[in-house]
C-alpha positions in Angstrom: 192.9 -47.3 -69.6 190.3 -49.9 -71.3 192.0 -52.7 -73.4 189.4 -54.7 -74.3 190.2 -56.8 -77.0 193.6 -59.0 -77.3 195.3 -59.0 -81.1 198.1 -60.6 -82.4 199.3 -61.4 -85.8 201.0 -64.5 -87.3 201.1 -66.3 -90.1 198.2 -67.6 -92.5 197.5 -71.6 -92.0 195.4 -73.9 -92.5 196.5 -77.1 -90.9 194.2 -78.1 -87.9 191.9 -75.3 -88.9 188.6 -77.6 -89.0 189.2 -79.3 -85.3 189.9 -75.2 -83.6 187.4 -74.9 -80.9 186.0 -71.5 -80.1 185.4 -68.8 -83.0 186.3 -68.2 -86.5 186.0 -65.4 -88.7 186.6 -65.5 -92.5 187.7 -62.1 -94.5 186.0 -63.4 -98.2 186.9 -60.9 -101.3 184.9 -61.2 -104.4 185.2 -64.2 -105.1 184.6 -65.6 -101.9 187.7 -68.0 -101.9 188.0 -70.4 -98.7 191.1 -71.2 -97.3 193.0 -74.3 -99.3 193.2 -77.5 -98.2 190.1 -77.7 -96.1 188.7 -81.3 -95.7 185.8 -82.1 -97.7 182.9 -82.2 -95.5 183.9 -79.0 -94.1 184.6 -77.3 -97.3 181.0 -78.1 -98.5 179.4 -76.7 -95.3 180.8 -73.3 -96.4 180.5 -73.5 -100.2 176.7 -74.2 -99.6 176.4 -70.8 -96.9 178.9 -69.0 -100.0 176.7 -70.0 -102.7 173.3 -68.9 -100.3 170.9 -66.0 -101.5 171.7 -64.8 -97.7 175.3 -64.3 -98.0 175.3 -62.9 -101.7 172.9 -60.1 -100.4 175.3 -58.7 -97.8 177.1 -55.6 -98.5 180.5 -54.9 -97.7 181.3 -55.2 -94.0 178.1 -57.7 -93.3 178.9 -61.5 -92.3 176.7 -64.6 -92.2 177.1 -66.8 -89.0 177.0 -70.4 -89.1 176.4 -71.6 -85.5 178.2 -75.5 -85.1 179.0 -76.0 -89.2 179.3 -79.5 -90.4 182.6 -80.4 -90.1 183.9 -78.0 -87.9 185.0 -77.8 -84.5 184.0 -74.4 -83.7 181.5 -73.4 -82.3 180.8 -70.7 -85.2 182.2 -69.6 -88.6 181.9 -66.1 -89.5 181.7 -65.5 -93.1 182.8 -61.7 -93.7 182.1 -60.4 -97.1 184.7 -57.9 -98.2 185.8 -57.3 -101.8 189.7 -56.6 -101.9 188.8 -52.7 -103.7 186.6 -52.0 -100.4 186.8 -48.7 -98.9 188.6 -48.2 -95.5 184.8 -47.2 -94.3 183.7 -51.1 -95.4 187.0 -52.5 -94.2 186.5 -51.2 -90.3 182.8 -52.2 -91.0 183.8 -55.9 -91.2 186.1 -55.9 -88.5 183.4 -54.3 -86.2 181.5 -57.0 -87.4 183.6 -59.3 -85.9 184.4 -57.7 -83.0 180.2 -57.2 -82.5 180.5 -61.1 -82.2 183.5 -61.4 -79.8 182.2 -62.6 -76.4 185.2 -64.4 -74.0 188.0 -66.2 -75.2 189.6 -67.4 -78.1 189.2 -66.1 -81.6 191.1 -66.7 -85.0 190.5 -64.3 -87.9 191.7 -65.4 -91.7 192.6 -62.5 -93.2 194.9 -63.8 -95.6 196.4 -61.8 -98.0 193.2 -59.5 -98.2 195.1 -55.6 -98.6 192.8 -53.8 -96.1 194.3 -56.3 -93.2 195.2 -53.6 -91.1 191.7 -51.6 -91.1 189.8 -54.6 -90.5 192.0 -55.2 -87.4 191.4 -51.7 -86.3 187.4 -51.8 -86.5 187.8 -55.4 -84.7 189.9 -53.1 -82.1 186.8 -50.6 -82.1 184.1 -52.8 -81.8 185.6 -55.1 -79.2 185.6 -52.4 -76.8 183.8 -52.7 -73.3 183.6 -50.6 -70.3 183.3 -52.9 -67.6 185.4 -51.9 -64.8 182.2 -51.0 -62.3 180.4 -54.3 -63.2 180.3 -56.6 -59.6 181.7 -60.4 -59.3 180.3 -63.2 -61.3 179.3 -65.4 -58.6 179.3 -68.4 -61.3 182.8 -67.9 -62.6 184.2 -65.4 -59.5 185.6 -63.2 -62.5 185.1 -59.4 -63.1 182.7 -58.9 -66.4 185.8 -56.7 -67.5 188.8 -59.0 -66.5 188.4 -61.7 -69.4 189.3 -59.8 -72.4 189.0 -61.8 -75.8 192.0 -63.0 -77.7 192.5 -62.8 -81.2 194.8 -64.7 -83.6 195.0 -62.6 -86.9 196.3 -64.7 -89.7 197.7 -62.8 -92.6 200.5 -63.6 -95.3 202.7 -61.1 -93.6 202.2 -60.5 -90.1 205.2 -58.8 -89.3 204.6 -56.4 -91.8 200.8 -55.9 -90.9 202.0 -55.6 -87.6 204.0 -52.9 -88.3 201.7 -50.8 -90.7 199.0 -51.4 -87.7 201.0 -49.2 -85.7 199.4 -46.0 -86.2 195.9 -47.7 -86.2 196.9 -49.1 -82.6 197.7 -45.1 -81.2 194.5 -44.1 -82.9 192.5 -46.7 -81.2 194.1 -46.0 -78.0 192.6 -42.5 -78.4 189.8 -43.7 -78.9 189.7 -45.9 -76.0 190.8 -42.9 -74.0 188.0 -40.9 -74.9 185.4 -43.3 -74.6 186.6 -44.0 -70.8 186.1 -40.5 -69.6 183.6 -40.0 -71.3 181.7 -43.4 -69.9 183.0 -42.5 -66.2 180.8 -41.9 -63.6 180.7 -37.4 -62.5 181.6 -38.7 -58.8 184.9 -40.6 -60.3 185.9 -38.0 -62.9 185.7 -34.7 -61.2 187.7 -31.8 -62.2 190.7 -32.8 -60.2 190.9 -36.5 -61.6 190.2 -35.5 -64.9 193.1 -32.8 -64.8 195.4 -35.9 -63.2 194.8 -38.0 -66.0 195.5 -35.8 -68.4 198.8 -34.4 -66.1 199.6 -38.1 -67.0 200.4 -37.9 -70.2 203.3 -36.3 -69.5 204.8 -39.9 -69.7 204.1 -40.1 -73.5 206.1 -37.0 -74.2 203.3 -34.2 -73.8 203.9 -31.1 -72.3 200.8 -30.9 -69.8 199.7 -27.7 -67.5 197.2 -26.9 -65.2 195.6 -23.8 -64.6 193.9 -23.5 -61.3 191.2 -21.0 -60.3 193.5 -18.3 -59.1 195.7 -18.8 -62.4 191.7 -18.3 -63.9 191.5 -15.4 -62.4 194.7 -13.3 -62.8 193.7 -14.1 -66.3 190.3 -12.8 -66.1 188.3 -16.0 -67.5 184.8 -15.1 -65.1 183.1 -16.4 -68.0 184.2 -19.7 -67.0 184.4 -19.8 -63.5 180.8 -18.6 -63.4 179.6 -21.7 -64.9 181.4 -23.8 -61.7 181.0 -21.5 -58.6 178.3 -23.7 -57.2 180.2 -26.6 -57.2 182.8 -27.7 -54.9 184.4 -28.9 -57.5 187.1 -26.5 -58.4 187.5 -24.8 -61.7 190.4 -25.5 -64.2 191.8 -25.5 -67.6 194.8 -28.0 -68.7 196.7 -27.2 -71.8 198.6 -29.9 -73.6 201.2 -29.5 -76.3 202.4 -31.7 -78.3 205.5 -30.5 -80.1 206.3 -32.5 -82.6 206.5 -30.0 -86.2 209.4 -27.3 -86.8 209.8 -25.0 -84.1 208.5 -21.9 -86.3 205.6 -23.5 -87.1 201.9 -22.7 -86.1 200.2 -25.3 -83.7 196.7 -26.1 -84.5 194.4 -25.5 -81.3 192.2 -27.9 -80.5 189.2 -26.7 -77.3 186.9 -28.3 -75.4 184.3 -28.0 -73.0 185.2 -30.2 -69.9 181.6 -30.5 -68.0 182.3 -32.8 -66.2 178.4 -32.6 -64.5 175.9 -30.2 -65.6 172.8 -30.3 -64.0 171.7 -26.9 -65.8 172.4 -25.1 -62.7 169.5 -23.1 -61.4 168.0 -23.5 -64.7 167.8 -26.9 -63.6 167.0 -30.0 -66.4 164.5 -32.1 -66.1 164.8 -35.4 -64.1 164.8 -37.6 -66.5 167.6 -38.3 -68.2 169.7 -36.5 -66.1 172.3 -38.9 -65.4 173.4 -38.7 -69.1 175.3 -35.4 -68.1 178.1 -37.6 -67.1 178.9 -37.4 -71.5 178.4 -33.3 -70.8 182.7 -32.8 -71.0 182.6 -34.9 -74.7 184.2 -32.5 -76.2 187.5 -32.2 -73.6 187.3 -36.0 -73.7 188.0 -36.0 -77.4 190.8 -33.3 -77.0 192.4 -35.3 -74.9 192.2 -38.8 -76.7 193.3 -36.6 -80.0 196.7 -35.4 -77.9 197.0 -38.9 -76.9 197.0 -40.4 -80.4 199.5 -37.5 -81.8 201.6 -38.4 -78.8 201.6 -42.3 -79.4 202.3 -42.1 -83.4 204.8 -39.6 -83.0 203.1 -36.9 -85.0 204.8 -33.8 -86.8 202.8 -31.6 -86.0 202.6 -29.2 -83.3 199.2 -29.2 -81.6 198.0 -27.7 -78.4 194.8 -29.2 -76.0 192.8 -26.8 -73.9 190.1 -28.0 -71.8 188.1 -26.1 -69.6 186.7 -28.4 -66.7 183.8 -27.2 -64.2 180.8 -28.8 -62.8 177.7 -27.0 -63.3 175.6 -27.4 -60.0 172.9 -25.3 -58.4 174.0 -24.2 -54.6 174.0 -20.6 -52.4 177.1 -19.8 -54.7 175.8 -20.5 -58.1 175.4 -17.9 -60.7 171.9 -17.0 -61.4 170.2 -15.9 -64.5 170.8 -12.4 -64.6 174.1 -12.0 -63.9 176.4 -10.5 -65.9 179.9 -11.6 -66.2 182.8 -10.3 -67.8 184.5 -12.6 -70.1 188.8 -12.9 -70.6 188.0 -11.2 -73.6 186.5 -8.1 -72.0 182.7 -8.5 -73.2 180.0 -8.6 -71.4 177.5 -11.5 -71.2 174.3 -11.4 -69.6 173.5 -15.3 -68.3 169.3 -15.6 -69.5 170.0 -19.4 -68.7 172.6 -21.2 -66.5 172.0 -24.3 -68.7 173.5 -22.6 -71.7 176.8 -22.8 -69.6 179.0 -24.9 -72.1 179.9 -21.5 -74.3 180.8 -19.7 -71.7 183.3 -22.0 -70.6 184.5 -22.2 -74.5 184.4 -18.6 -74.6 186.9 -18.0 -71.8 189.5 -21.1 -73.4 188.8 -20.0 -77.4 190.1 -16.4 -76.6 193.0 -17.9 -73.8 194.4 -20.4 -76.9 194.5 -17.3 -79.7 195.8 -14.9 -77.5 198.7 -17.0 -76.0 199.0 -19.7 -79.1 198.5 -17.8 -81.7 197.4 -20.7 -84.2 197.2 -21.5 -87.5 193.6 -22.9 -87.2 191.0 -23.8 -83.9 188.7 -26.6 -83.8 186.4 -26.5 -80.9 184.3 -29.6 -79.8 181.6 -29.2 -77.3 177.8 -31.3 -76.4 176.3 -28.3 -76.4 173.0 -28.2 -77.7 169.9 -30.6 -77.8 169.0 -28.6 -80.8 171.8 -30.2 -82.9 169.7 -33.9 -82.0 166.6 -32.3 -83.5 168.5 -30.9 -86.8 170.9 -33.7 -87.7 170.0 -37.0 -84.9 172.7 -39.3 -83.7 173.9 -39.8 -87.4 176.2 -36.5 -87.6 177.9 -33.8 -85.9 177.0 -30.5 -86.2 180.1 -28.4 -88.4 179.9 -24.6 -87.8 182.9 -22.2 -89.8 183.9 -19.1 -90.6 186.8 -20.9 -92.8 185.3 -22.5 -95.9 188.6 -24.1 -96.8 189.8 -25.0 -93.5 185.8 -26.1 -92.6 186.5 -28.2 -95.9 189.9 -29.9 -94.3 187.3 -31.1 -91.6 184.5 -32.6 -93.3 187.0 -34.6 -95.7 188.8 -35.8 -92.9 185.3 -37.1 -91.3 184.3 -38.7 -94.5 187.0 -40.5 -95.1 187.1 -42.2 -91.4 183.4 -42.6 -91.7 182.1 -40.1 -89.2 179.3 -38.2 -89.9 179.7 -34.7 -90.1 177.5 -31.6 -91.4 178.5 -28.1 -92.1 175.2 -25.7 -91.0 175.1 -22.4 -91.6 176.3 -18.8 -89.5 175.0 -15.7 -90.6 174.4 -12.1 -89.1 171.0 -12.8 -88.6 171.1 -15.1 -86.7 174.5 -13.0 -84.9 171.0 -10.6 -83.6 169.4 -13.0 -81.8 171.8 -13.0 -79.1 171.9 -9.2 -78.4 171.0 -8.0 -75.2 169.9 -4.8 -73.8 172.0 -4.8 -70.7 175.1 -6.5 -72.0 177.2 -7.0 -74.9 175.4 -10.0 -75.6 173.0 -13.1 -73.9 174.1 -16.5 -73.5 171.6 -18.0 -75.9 168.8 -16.6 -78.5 165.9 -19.0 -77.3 164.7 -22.0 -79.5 164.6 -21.3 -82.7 168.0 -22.1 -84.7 169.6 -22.5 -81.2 172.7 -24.5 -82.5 172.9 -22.0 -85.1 172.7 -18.9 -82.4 175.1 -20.9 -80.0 177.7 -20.9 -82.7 177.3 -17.5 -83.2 178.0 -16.6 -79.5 181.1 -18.6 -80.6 182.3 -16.5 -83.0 182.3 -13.5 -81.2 185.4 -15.0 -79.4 187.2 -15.5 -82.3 189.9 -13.2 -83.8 188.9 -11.5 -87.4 191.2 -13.8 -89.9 191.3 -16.4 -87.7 190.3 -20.5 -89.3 188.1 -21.6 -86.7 185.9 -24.8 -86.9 182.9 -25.8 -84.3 181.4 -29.1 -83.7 178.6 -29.5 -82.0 179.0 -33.7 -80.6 176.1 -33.2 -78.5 173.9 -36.0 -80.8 177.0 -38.4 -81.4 179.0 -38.7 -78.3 177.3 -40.3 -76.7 174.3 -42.1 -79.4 171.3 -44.2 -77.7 172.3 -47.9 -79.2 175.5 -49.3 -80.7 177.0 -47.7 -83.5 179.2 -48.9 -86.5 182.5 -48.7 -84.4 181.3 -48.8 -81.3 179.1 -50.6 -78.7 176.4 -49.0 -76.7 178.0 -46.0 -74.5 180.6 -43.4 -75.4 181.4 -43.6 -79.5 184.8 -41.7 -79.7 183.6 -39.5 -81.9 186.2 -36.8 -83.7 189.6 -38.4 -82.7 189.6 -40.5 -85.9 188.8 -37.4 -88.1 190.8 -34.7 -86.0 193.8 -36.8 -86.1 193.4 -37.7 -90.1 192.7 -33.9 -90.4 196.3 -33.3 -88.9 197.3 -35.8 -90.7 196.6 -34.9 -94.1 197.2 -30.6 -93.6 199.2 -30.3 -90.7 202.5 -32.4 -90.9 205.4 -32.1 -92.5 
């Protein structure tokens, strides 16, 4: 488990401030007050940077660096602009601003008595992350990249009471964390098997955690899914996690993913290039799991079960080919036009498994499964498919208020016809045109009539091309802040 970033709380002061070495961050509200009893010379070096066209143009969140100040020790003074009405959005913002500027060693943050203490802390948290555990020795320092981790001193007016209410941050960042790492692991470290053992491990945090092997698939007649992974000698499996923490009569929410942990596209095989990013392909299981980790952690009242189907997609003697026709746990028919489109059939297999044998009171499914979701919405939102305008709403609030993009597209019957087939009950995709669209669709035909059912497509944010708000270059987290809020906010009680 990653734990990048070192944070402790104590109390606000100022004596000795000016001759601290290292790294200092400022949270300034409106008025851009500095700390009292700061010696002169030191005092003016910041007034002037406060008073500066620079800093007055930042918005919420942004910071102005002064590299050496005049009458300062440190090496740097961050000046974070952050009025005290901010948003939690702008509050996170400004701590990943801070934690964007971490580097080794020692760092104090002022927060003083600014209210949103504890979501500036949390974005700090976010930011500071880095997955460094493959990176080789230092030969200048003989120090792992990953073993230094940055300390930081968070000065508020009450740090025992920040402390406390940044309990519940802390579990969601750990989900976050959690995510990220399996998400950032390498296919020939997180194979079915160690994937399933890590999650088997959260038994210790009070999760009820199973494991479904390939004869347990079987008996239940998932061939949709163990299709997809009969070319790989990676064995097929699905884990279930429960987290039982609401009144025993009540409903859990299902929560699915698609655990690729590989997919080379099979004997539809992708092109070369790029090819190595298919390590992010199980970005939707990874959330799942980080999401059951949180609930665990925080003690959540709410009863929520995690089903993750995990396979490896690879092209051998034994893979499917297009053409086939499997039978899916359902009992319909699919005719396979592309092994690449594999990711449904796996969440095909896992939607109908969690209805049948959950029966919940909603299902979010999370899958990287199209490229076509990049071309509609970029690396800015995830893709929001629902046959549940209500419960779809419950989702799309709960990603705008933690600040992740989100974007409900639509489903309709015509676009339910592109994916009919003339051997089979259906196809496995419906070509180009409005392919997220069509891959929902396939969706929905494994979900019970009356059934709440939300999916996301994270194909475009998982895993984005450069550093995001929250998060450095690499895996984002995306959807264990808003899933968990989403709980949150509907689901306990």
């Amino acid at each position: 488990m990653t734990h990048p970033v070192e944070i402790r709380f104590a109390e606000t002061a100022t004596e000795g401030l000016t001759a601290r070495e290292g790294r200092i961050a400022m949270i300034l509200d409106d008025g851009g007050k500095l700390p009292a009893r700061l010696a002169r010379g030191a005092r003016a070096a910041l007034s002037r940077a406060l008073g500066s066209s620079d800093f007055q143009k930042l918005k919420p969140g942004e910071a102005l660096k002064l590299a050496w100040p005049a009458g300062w020790a440190a090496e740097s003074v961050l000046l974070v602009k952050l009025p005290r009405k901010a948003s939690v959005v702008e509050a996170r913002r400004a701590g990943a601003t801070i934690g964007a500027a971490l580097g080794k060693g020692e760092v104090l943050v002022m927060a003083g008595t600014h209210p949103q203490a504890a979501e500036v802390a949390l974005g700090l948290a976010l930011r500071g992350y880095d997955f460094s555990v493959y990176k080789s020795k230092k030969p200048e320092d003989g120090e792992t990249s990953g073993s230094a981790r940055p300390r930081v001193t968070f000065m508020a007016a009450k740090p025992e009471a920040l402390a406390k209410s940044a309990g519940d941050h802390a579990a969601v960042a750990e989900g976050v964390f959690f995510t990220r790492d399996l998400v950032n692991e390498p296919a020939n470290v997180l194979t079915t098997s160690d994937f399933a053992d890590r999650l088997k491990a959260m038994e210790a945090l009070g999760l009820d955690v199973e494991v479904l092997e390939e004869a347990d698939l079987e008996k239940l007649g998932m061939r949709a899914l163990l299709a997809v992974g009969q070319g790989s000698v990676s064995p097929s499996k699905v884990v279930v996690m429960r987290w039982n923490g609401g009144r025993k009569d009540q409903a859990p929410v299902a929560l699915v993913g698609k655990g690729v942990v590989f997919d080379t596209g099979g004997i539809s095989i992708k092109p070369a290039a790029g090819m190595e990013e298919m390590t992010m392909d199980m970005g939707g299981a990874g959330v799942v799991a980080g999401v059951m980790r949180t609930l665990a952690l925080r003690r959540a009242k709410a009863n929520v079960v995690g089903l993750v189907g995990l396979v490896e997609n690879m092209p051998d003697g034994a893979a499917q080919r297009p053409g086939d026709i499997v039978h899916s746990m359902k009992g319909d028919t699919i005719e396979v036009v592309n092994t690449d489109a594999e990711g449904r059939l796996v969440l095909a297999d896992v939607l109908w498994y969690a209805q049948t044998r959950f029966e919940p009171a909603a299902v979010v499914d999370l899958a990287t499964l199209t490229g076509a979701v990049i071309i509609a919405l970029g690396h800015e939102n995830a893709g929001v498919f629902s046959n549940d305008d209500a419960f779809a709403g419950q989702v799309l609030e709960a990603a705008r208020a933690e600040g992740e993009g989100a974007w409900r597209l639509p489903l309709a019957p015509a676009y339910d016809k592109l994916i009919d087939c003339r051997l089979a009950d259906m196809k496995n995709t419906g070509g180009r045109p409005a392919g997220s669209i069509t891959a929902a669709q396939f969706l929905q035909r494994f979900i019970r009539e009356d059934q709440p059912w939300v999916h996301l497509d994270i194909a475009g944010v998982a895993l984005p091309p450069g550093a995001t708000d929250l998060a450095p270059k690499g895996a984002s987290g995306w959807g264990v802040m808003t899933l968990n809020r989403m709980i949150r906010d509907n689901y306990e009680g």
